[in-house]
N, C-alpha and C positions, 0 to 999 in steps of 0.2 A: 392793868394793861390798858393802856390811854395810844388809840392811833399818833404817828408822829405828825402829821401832817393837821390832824386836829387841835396838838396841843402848843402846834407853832399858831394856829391859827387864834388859839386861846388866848395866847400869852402877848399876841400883837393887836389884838382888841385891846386886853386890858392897859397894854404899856403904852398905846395911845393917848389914853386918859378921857377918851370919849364917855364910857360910862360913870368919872368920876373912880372915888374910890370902892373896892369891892364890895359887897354888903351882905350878899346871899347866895349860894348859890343850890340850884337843883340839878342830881341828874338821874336819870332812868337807864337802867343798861340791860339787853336783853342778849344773851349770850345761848351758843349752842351746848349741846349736851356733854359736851369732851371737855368745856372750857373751866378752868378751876377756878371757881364762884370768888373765892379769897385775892387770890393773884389779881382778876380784876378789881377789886374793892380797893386792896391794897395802892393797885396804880393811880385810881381818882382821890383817893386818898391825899397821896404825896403830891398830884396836879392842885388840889383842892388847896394844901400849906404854902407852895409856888405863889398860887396865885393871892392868898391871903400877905403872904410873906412872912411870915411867923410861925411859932408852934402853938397848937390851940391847947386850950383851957381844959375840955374838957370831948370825950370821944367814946360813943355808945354803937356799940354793932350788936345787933341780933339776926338772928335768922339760923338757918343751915345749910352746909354745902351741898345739900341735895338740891333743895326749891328755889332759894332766897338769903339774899343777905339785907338788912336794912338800916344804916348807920347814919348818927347826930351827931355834929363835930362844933364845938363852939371855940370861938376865940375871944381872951380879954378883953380886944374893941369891940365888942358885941358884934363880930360877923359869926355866921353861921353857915351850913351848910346840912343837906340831906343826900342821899346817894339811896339807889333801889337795886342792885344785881339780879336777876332773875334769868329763867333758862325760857328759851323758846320752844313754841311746841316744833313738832318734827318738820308740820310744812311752813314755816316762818322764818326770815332771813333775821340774822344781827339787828340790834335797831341800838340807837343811842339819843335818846332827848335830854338836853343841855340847855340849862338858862341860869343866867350870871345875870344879878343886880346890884347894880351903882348907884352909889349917889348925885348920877347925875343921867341915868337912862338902862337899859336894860339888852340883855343878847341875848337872841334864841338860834339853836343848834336840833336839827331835828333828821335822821337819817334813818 
């Protein structure tokens, strides 16, 4: 589950071509207690192939839907990607840290 407003804004960074071509990407996602750990992984997931453009090579998730999910996704042009889902404690809002590196500069996303 990827904001829409976030993933237009993703997708007109990278289609710019300001950062060059994609390289890496990291995101940290802190989600409340009700939110199903999977479903969001799943949606940075499929932002993550969007934005690579391909299917990757190779894709590792660990964790459990109680705590944590923690996943490695590679692709044959040697881009990569990391992804962290985790829950918030009870008095902590959503948060989402996001950073996408090119070969030609780099974007941070942090809320």
């Amino acid at each position: 589950m990827i904001d829409n407003e976030l993933a237009l804004a993703i997708s007109d960074i990278v289609e710019s071509g300001r950062l060059g071509s994609t390289r890496f990407l990291r995101c940290i996602v802190e989600v409340r207690s009700e939110v199903n750990l999977e479903t969001v992984a799943d949606g940075w997931h499929m932002a993550f192939r969007r934005l690579i453009g391909s299917e990757p090579s190779r894709q590792v998730v660990s964790g459990d839907e109680e705590f944590a999910l923690t996943g490695m996704t590679n692709w044959p042009g040697a881009q990569s990607a990391i992804f962290v889902v985790g829950r918030t404690q009870e008095d902590m809002k959503p948060s989402t840290d996001l950073m996408i590196v090119g070969s030609k500069g780099a974007a941070y996303y942090s809320e």
